[in-house]
matplotlib code that plots the C-alpha trace (Angstrom):
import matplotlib.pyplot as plt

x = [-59.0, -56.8, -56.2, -55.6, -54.3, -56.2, -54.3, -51.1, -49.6, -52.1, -54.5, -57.5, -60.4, -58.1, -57.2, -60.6, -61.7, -58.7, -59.2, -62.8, -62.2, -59.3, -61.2, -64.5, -62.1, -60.3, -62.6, -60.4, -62.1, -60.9, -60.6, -59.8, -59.0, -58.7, -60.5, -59.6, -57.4, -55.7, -58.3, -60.4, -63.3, -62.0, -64.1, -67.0, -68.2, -71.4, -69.9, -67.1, -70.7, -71.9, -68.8, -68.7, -72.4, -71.8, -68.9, -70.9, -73.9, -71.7, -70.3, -73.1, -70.7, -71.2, -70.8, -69.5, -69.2, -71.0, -71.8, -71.5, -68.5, -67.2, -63.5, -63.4, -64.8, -65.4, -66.0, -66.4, -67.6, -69.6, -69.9, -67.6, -68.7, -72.4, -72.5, -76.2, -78.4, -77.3, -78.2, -76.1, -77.4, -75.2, -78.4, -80.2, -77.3, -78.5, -81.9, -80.3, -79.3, -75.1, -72.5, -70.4, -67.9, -70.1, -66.9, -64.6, -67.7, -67.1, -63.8, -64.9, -66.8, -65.3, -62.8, -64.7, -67.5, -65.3, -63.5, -66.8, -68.7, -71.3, -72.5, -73.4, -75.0, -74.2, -76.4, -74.6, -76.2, -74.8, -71.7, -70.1, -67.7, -66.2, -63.6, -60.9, -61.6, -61.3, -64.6, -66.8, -64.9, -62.0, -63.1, -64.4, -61.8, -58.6, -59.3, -61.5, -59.5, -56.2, -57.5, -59.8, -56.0, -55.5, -58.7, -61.4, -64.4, -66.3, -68.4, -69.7, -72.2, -72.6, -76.1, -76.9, -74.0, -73.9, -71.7, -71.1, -73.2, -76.7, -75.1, -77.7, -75.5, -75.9, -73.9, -74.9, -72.0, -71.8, -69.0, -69.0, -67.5, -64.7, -62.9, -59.8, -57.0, -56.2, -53.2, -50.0, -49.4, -45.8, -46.3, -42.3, -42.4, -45.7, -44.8, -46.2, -49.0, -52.0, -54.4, -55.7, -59.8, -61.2, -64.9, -66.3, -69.1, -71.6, -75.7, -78.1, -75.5, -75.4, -74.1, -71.6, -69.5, -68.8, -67.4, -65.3, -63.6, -63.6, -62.3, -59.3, -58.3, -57.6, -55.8, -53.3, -52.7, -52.2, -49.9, -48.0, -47.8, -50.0, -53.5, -56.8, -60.4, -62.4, -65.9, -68.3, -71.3, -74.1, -75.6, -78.9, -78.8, -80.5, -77.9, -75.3, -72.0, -69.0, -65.8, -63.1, -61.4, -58.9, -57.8, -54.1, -54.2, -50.6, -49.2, -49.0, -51.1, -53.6, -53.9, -56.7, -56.8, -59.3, -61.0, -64.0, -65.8, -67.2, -68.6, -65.9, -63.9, -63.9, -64.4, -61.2, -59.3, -61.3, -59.9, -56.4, -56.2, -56.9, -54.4, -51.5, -52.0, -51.6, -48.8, -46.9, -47.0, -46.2, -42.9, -41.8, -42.0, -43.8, -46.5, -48.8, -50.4, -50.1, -53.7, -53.5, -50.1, -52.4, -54.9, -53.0, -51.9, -55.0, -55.2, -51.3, -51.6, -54.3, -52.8, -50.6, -47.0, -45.2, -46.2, -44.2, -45.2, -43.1, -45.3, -45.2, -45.1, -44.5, -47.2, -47.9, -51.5, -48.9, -47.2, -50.2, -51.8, -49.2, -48.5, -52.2, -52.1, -49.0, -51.3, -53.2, -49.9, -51.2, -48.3, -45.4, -44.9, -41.3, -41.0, -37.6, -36.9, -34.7, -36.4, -40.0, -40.7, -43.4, -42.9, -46.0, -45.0, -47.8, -47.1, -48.0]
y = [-69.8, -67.4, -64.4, -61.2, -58.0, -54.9, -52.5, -53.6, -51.5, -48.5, -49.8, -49.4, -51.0, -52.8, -55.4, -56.5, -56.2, -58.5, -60.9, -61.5, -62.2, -65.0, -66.1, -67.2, -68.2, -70.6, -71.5, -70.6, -69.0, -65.8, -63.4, -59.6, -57.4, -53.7, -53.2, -50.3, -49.0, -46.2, -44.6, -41.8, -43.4, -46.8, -49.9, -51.1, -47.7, -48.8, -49.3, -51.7, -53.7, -54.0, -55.6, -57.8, -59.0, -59.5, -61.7, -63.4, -64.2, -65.6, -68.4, -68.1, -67.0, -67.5, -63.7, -62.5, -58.9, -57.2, -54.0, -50.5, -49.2, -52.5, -53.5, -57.6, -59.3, -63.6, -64.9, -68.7, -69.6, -72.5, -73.2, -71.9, -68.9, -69.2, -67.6, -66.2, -62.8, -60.6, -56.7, -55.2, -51.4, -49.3, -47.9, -50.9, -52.0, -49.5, -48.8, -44.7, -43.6, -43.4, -42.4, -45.4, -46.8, -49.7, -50.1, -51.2, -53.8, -54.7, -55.8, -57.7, -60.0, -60.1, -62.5, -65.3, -64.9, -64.6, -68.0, -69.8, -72.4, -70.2, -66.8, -64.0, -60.7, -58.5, -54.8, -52.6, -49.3, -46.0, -44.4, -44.6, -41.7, -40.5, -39.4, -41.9, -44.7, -45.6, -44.1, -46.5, -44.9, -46.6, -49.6, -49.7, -48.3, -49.7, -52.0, -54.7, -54.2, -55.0, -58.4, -59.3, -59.8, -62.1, -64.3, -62.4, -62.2, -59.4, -56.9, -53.3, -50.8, -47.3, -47.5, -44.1, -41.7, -41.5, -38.8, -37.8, -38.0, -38.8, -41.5, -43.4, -44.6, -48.3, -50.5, -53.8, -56.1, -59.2, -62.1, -64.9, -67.5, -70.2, -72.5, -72.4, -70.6, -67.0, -66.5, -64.2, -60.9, -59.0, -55.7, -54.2, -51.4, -49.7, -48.5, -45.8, -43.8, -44.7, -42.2, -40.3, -40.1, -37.8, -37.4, -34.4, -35.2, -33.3, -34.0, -31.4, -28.7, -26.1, -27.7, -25.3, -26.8, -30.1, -27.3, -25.8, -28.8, -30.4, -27.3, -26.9, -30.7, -30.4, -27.2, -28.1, -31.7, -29.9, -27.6, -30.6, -31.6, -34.8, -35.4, -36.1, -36.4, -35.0, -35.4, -33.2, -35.1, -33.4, -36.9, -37.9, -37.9, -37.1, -34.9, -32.1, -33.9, -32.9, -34.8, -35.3, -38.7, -39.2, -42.8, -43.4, -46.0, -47.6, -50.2, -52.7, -50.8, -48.1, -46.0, -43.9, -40.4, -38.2, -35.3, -34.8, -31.7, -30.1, -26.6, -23.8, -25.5, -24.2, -26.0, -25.5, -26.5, -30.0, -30.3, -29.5, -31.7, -34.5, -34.0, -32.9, -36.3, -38.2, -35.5, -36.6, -40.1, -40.0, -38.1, -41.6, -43.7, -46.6, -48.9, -49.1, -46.3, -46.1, -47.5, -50.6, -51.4, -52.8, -54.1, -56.4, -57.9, -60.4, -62.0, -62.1, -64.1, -66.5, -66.8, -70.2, -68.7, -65.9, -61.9, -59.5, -55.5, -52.1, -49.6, -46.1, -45.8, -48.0, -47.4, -48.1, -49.9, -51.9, -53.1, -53.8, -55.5, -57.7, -58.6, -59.7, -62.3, -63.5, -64.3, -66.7, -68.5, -68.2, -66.6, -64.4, -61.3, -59.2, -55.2, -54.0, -51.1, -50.0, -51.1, -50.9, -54.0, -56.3, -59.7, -62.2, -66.0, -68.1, -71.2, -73.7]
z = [37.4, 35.6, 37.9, 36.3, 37.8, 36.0, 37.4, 35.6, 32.7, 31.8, 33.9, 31.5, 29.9, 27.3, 29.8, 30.3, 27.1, 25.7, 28.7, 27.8, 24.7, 25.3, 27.9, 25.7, 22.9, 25.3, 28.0, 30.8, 33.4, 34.6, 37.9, 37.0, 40.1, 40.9, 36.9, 35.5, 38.6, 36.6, 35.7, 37.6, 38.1, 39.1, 38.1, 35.4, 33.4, 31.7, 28.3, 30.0, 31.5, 28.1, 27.0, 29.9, 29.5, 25.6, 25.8, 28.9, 26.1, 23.4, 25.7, 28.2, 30.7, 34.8, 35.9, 39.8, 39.7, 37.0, 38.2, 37.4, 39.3, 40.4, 40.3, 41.0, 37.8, 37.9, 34.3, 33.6, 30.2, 30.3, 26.2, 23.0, 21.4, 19.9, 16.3, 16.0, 16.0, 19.0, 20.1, 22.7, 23.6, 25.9, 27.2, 28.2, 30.3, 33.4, 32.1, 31.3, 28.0, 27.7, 24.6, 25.7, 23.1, 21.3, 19.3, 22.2, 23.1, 19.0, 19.7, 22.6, 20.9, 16.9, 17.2, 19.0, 16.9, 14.1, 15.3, 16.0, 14.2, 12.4, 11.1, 12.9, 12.8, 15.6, 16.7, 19.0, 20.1, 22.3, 21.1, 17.4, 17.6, 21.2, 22.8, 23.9, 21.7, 18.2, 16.3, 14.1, 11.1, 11.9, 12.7, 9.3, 7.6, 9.0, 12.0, 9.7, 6.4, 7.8, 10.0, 7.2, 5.2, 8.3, 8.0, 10.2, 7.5, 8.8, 7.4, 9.0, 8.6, 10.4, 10.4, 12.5, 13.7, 18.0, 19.8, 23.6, 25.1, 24.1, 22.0, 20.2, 17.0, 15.7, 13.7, 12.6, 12.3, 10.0, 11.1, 8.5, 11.4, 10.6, 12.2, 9.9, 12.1, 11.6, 9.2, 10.5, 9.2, 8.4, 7.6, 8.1, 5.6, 4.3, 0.9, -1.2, -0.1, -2.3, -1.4, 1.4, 1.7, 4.2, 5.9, 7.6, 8.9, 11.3, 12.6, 13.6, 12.6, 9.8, 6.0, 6.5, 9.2, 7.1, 3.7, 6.4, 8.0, 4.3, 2.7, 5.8, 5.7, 1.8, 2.0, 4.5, 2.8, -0.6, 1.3, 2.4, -1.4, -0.6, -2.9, -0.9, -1.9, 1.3, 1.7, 3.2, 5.0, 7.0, 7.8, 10.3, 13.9, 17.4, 18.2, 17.3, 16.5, 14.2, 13.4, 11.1, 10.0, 7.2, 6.2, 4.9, 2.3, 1.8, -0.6, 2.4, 5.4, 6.3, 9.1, 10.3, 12.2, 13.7, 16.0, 17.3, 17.6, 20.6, 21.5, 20.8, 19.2, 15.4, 12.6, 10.9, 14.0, 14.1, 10.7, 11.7, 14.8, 12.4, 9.3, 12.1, 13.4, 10.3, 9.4, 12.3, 11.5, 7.7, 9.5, 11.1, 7.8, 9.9, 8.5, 11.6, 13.5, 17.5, 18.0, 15.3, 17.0, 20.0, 18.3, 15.7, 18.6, 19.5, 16.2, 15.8, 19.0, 17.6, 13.8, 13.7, 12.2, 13.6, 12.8, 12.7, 12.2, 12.7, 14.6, 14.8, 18.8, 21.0, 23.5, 27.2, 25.4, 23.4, 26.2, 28.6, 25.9, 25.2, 28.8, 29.1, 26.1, 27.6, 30.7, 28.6, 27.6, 23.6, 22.4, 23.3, 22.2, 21.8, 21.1, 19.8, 21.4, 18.2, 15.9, 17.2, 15.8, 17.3, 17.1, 18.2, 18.0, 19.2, 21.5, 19.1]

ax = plt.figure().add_subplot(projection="3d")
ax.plot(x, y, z, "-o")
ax.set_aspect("equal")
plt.show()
């Protein structure tokens, strides 16, 4: 059994959630301890459960430890990942509703299912757009366009928008699964900037909170003598919500940027949280944003030639993650500190 050490690195969720998913890829069975040790509330939140119990049902996993708040994890997949019809709710995890992050639980299972012998179509309920992980948006935006060039055939839908914390959003996920090998990606410069699409988006609020994030997000990108079409959405939901989400779309790359809104915070400042984010990146000329630098990593590590990619920041998620696939003995991975180049080369 592999033994890994959840504490190491940033000490987050991302350790678990890339362990689960090598682990139903490969097989190997897999001990995590002290889960989630640098965070404040140490341990398995509910949204880390659902992940845990979803990777556990694609390759009808033996489970020790899945509990809300627990920090030992044993998980022994007993069969390779099942393509077929799944639903994983946040909510039904505990039996009490949650705004957990159904797209970290996404990520969990995507690339087995994506790897495995047949289609699936995947539900996940609870939180689409919260604080502290990537929002469905990108996901659909960035996340799937840029692995889909490396062979994962996935499709996505934002089928009802969830925010902290009554949740409640669902997305229903479509994985066309194949054996074939993931191809490598090298993505070292990013080229032109094609275009720039924004959203600003709100439920159960006033039409005129979407105009005034829209309206703010296109002024200050004219301003900085860059194009954007920004869209103004007052969309359905349970809920008030607002956010703001802008997609760079690059000759060889996209990257995404956001902020969420939350009581007293002003429109217009939603809108400028987001377009200062993706100012400060088109600053450093690199092709991959600090949060697709992480996740590029899993498939890099499963493609069959060598990847390389230049990110933007090299992160402590960058270097945790990396450590953790190294565990698995798949592939190794090497950052230039220089350069900030990542290079995966898998052990084949």
């Amino acid at each position: 059994m592999l033994q890994i050490d959840g504490s190491y690195g940033e000490g987050g969720g991302q350790i678990l959630r890339t362990s689960l998913s090598l682990a139903a890829i490969t097989g190997q069975p897999i001990r995590i301890d002290r889960i989630r040790a640098g965070r404040k509330k140490p341990g398995l939140a509910i949204q880390h459960l659902t992940a845990v119990r979803a990777a556990a049902e694609i390759c009808r996993a033996e489970l020790l430890g899945d509990a809300v708040g627990s920090t030992t994890l044993e998980f022994r997949p007993t069969v390779s990942p099942q393509p077929g019809q799944y639903r994983f709710d946040v909510a039904e995890t505990t039996g009490a509703g949650s705004a957990g992050a159904i797209t970290l639980i996404l990520q969990t299972v995507l690339l087995p299912l994506a790897l495995s012998s047949g289609n699936s179509q995947v539900t996940l309920r609870g939180g689409t757009h919260v604080a502290w992980s990537p929002p469905a948006t990108y996901i659909e935006q960035v996340y799937l366009p840029m692995v889909q060039q490396m062979g994962v055939q996935a499709e996505m839908q934002l089928q009802a928008w969830g925010w902290y914390p009554q949740g409640n959003g669902e997305v229903a996920l479509e994985i066309t699964g194949s054996q074939t090998p993931l191809q490598s990606i090298e993505v070292l410069e990013r080229g032109k900037l094609k275009r720039i699409q924004g959203l600003a988006v709100v439920t159960e609020l006033p039409a005129h909170i979407p105009q005034r994030m829209a309206s703010r997000a296109y002024n200050l990108l004219q301003q900085a003598q860059l194009r954007s079409d920004v869209q103004p959405l007052r969309a359905k939901g349970i809920a008030p919500g607002a956010g703001m989400f802008l997609t760079a779309e690059y000759q060889h790359s996209r990257a995404g940027f956001s902020a969420i809104g939350k009581v007293g915070l002003a429109a217009e400042k939603v809108a400028e949280m987001a377009v200062q984010e993706f100012l400060a990146f088109q600053a450093t000329d690199a092709p991959i944003d600090v949060h697709l630098a992480d996740q590029l990593l899993l498939p890099a590590a499963l493609a069959t030639e060598v990847s390389q990619y230049r990110v933007a920041e090299v992160s402590l998620h960058l270097t945790t993650n990396a450590w953790v696939i190294e565990q698995f003995g798949l592939a190794q991975v090497a950052i230039a500190p220089d350069t900030q180049v990542v290079t995966v080369t898998p052990n084949r």
